[in-house]
C-alpha beads as a LAMMPS data file, in Angstrom:
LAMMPS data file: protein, C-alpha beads

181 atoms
180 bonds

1 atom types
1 bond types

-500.0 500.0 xlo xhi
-500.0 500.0 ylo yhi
-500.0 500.0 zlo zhi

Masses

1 110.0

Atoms # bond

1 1 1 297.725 170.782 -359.152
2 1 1 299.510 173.384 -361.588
3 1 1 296.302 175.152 -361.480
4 1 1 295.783 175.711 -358.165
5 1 1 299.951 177.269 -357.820
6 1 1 298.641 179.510 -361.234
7 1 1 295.729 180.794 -359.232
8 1 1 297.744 181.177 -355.717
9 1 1 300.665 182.806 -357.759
10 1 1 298.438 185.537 -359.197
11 1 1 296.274 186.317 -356.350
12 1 1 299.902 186.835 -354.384
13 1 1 300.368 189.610 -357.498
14 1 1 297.244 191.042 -357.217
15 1 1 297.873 191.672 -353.210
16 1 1 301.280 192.576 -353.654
17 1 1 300.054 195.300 -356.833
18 1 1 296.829 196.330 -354.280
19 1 1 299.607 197.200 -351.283
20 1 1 302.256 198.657 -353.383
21 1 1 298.931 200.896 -355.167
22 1 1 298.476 201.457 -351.628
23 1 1 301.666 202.764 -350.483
24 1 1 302.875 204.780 -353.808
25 1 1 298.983 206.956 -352.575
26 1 1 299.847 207.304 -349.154
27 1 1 303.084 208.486 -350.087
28 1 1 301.856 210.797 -352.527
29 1 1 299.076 212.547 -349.942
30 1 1 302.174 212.394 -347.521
31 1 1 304.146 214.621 -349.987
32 1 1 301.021 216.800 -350.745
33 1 1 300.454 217.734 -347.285
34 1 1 304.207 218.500 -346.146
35 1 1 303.868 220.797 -349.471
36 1 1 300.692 222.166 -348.736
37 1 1 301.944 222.387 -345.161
38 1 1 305.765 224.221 -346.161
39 1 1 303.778 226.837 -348.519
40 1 1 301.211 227.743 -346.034
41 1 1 304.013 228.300 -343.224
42 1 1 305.600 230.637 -345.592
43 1 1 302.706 232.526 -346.606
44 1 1 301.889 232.750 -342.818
45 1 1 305.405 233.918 -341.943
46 1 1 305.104 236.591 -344.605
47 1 1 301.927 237.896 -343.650
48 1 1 299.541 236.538 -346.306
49 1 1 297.026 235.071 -344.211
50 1 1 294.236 234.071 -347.155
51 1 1 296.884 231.897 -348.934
52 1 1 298.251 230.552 -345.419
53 1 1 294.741 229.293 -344.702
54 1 1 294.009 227.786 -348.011
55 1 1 297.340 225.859 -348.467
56 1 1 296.987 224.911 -344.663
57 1 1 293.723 223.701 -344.991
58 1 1 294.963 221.721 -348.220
59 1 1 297.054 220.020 -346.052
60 1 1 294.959 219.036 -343.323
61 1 1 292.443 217.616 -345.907
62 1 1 295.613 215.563 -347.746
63 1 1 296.164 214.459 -343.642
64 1 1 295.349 210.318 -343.549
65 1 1 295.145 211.546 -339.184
66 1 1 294.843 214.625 -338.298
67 1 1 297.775 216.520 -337.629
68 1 1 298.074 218.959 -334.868
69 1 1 300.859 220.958 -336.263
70 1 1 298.864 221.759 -339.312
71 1 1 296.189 222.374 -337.728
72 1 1 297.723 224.841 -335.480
73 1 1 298.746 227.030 -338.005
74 1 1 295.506 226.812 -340.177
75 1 1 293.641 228.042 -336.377
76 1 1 296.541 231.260 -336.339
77 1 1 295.998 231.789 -340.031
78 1 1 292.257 231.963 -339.074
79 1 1 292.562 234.325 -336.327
80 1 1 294.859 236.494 -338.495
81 1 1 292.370 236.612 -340.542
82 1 1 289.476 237.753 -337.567
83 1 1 287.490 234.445 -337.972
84 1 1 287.330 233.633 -334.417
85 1 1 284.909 230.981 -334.290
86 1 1 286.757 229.307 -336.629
87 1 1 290.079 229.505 -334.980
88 1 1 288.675 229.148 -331.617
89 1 1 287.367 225.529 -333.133
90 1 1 291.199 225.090 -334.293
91 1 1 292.938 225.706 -331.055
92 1 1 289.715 223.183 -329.462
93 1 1 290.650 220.599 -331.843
94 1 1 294.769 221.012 -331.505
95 1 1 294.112 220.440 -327.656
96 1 1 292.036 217.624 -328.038
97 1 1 294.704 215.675 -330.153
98 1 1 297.388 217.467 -327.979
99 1 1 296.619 217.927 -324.361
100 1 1 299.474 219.333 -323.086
101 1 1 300.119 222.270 -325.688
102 1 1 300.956 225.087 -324.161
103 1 1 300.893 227.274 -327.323
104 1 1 297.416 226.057 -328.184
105 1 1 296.206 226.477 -324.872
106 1 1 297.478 230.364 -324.897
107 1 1 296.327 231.360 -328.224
108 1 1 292.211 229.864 -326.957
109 1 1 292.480 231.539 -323.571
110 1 1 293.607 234.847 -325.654
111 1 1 290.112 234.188 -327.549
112 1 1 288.201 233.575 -324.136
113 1 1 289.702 236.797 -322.620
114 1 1 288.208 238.558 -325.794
115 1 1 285.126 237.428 -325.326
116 1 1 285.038 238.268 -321.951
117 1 1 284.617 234.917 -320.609
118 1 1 286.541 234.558 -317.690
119 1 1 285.445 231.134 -316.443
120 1 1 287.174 229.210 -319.226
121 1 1 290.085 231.462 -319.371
122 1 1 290.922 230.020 -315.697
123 1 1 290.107 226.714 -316.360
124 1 1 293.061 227.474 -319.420
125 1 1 295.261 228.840 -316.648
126 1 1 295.255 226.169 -314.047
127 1 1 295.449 223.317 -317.627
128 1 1 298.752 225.719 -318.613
129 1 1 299.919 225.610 -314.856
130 1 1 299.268 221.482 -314.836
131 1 1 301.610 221.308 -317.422
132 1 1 304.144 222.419 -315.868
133 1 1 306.974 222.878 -318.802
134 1 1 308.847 226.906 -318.386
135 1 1 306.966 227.824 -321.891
136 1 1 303.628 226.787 -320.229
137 1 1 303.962 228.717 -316.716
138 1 1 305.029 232.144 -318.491
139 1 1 301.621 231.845 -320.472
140 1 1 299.469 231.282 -317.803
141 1 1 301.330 234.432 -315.332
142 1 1 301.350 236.491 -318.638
143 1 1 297.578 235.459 -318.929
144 1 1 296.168 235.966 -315.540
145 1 1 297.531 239.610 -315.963
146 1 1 295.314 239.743 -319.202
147 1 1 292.153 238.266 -317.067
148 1 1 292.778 240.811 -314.527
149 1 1 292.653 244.013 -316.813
150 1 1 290.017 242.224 -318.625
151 1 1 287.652 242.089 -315.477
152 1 1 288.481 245.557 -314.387
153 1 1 288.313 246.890 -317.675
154 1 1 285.109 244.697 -318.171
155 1 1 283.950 246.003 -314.443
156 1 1 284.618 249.742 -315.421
157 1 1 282.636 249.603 -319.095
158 1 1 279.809 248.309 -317.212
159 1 1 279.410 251.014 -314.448
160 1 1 279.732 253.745 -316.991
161 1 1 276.843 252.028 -319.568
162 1 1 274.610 251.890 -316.181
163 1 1 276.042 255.782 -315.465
164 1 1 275.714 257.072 -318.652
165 1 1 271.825 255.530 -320.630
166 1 1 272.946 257.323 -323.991
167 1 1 276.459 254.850 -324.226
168 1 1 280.025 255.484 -323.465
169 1 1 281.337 258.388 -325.484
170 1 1 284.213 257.364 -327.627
171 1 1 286.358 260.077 -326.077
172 1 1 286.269 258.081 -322.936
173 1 1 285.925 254.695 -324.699
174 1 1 289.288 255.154 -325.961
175 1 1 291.007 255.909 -323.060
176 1 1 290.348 252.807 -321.677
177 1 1 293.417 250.752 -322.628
178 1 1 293.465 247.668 -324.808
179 1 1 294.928 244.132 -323.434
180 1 1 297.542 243.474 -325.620
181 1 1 297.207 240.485 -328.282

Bonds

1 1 1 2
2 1 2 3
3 1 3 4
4 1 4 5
5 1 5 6
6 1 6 7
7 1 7 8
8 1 8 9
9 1 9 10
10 1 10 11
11 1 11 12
12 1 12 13
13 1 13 14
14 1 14 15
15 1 15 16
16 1 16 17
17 1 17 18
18 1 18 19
19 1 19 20
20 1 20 21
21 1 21 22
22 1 22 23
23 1 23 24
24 1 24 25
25 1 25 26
26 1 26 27
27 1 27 28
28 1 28 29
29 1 29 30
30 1 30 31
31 1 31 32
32 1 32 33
33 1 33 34
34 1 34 35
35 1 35 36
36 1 36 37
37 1 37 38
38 1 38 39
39 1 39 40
40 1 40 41
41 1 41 42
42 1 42 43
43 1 43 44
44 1 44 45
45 1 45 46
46 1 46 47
47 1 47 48
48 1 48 49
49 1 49 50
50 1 50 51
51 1 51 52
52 1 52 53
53 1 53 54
54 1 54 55
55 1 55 56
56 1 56 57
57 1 57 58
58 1 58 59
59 1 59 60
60 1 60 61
61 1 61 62
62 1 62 63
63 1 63 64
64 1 64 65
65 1 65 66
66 1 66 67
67 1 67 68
68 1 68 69
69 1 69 70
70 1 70 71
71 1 71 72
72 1 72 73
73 1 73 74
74 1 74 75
75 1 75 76
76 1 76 77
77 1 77 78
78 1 78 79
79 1 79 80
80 1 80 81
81 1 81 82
82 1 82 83
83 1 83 84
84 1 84 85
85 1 85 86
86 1 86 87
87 1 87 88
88 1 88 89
89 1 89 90
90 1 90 91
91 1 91 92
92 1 92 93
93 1 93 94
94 1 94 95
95 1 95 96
96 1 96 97
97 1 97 98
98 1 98 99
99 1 99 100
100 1 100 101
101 1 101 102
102 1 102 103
103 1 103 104
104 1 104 105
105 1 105 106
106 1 106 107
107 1 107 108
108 1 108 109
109 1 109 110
110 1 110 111
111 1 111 112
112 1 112 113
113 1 113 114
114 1 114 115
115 1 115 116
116 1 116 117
117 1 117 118
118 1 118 119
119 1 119 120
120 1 120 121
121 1 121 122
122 1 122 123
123 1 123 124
124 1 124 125
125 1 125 126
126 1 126 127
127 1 127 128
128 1 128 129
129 1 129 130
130 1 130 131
131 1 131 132
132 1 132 133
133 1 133 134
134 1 134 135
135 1 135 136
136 1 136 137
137 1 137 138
138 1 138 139
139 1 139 140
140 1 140 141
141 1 141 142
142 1 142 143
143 1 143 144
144 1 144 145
145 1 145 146
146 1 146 147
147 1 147 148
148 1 148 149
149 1 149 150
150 1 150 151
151 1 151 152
152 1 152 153
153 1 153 154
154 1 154 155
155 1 155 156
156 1 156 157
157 1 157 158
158 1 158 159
159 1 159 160
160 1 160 161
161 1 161 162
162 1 162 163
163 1 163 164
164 1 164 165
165 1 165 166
166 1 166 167
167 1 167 168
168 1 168 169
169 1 169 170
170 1 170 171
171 1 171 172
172 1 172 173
173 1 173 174
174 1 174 175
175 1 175 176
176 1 176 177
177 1 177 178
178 1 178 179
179 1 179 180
180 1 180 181
């Protein structure tokens, strides 16, 4: 009988070893990513967008779940940086685990307006309108202003490539105005 309260007593250590191993890691990731997280904020903040996306995507990898927050900022760093596809697949990703953020939801329809594709960008709006917070409706009037001078702008390059075969000259190109960003 003392052998069998030997064996029970030591496979109780090893389990309580295995969950405290267990823990002590998962705090330790935890502490890498709000690290990772904190530095890449900063750099972002100060304009350093290379460094914001490596210590931001240090932290998503050190994430047990993926964390929308972090993932956020690694899309913005991204864009910064003029990889669109790439942040575009950020913003997709921070909606899917977040539905309802606004912020998100802005910063993609920004990248659908620049790519001219209208469709989405409304199906953004009326999303940004469902949610219904004060943040969410001034995106989504501040938007549909952006879709209109889009289309027009969109409308106005078009009639002058079909006007003029040899390609808009960039004296008028540039008089076109920019939506702003």
């Amino acid at each position: 009988m003392g052998r069998n309260r030997g064996g029970i007593t030591t496979v109780l250590v090893i389990i309580i070893a295995v969950v405290m191993l267990a823990a002590t890691a998962w705090l330790v990731l935890e502490t890498l990513k709000k690290r990772s997280a904190e530095q890449g904020l900063a750099y972002l903040r100060s304009g350093d967008y290379t460094q914001a996306a490596l210590c931001l995507e240090r932290a998503a990898r050190y994430s047990l779940r993926p964390d929308a927050a972090v993932l956020f900022h690694l899309a913005e760093a991204r864009l910064k940086l003029g990889g669109l596809a790439e942040a575009k697949s950020g913003f997709e990703r921070v909606i899917s685990l977040e539905p309802r953020n606004a912020a998100a939801r802005y910063e993609l329809e920004k990248i659908y307006i620049g790519e001219k594709n209208f469709g989405a960008a409304r199906s953004e709006i009326t999303a940004l309108e469902e949610i219904g917070t004060e943040e969410a409706k001034e995106y989504a009037d501040e938007l549909k202003g952006a879709i209109q001078t889009g289309a027009v702008k969109g409308f106005f390059n078009e009639l002058l490539k079909k006007i003029l075969p040899g390609g808009i000259p960039d004296a008028l190109n540039n008089t076109v105005p920019e939506t702003e960003e």
